[in-house]
N, C-alpha and C positions, 0 to 999 in steps of 0.2 A: 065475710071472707077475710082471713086475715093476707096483710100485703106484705109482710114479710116476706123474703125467702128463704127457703131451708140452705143450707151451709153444708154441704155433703163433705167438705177436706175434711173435718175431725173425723167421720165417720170412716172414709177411707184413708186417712192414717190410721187409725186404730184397727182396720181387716188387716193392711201393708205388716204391720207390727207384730202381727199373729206368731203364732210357736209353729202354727202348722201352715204347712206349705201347699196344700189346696185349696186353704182361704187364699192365700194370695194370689196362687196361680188363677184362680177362679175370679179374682177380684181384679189380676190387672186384665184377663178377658174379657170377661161380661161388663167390667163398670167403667174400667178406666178406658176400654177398647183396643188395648194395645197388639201388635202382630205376635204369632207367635214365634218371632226370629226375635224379638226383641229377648235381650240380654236378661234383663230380672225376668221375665216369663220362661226363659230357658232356665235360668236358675231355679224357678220355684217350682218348675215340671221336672226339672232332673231329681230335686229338695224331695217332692211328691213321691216318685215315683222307688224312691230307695226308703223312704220313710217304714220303721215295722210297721206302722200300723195299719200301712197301705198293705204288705205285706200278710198280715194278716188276714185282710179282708180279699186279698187273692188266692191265698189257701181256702178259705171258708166257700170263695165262690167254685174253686176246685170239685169242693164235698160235694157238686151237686150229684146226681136230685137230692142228698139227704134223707131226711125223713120225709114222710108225707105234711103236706102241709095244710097245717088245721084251723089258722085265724090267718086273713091278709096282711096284718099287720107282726107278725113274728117275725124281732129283728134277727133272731140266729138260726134264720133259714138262709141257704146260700141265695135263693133269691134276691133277700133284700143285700144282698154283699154286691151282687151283678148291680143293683139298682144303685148303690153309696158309690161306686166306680164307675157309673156311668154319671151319676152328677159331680162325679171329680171331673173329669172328663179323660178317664181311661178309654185308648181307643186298642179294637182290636186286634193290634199288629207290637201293641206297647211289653215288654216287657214281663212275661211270668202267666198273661191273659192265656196264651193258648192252650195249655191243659182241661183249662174250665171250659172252656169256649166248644172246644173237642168233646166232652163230656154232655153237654146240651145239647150240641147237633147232635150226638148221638141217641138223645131221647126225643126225638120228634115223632110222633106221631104221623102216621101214613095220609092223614086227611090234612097236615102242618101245621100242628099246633104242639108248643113243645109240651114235654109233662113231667110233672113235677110230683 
């Protein structure tokens, strides 16, 4: 067993450092634990949340259902757009979410299961 211990600051200066602003958002929640009133976390969910390519991937969640969906793992199904904004941590009252969101409840199936 080795007795060293790991050194996490390089690691979390190097997420803090990021170009994108839901590695950090994400990094001062889940690692650093910080509230989300705290200032850099307001900055890097505001950063987040205007970012295109969040933008993007809330048009794409928009598209749903899409196409029919043929392997689980197809990343340009709006599926997996819902799943990449939920581990941002898009919640659904955020900004741009309620068209798509509108769009899914409206394909639920009458026994509740949504479809896709």
């Amino acid at each position: 067993m080795c007795s060293e211990r790991f050194d996490s600051k390089p690691a979390i200066e190097w997420l803090m450092d990021s170009d994108e602003p839901w590695t950090r958002y994400r990094t001062s929640i889940d690692l650093l634990e910080l509230p989300e009133d705290d200032p850099g976390v307001v900055r890097a969910r505001e950063g987040m949340l205007a970012h295109p390519r969040l933008q993007e991937l809330l048009a794409a969640a928009a598209s749903w259902p899409g196409y029919a969906l043929k392997r689980h793992n197809d990343a340009k199904h709006p599926l997996y757009a819902f799943s990449t904004l939920a581990d941002f941590g898009i919640r659904h009252d955020d900004p741009g979410l309620e068209p798509a969101l509108e769009k899914v409840l409206s394909h639920q199936s009458i026994q509740g299961a949504f479809q896709t």
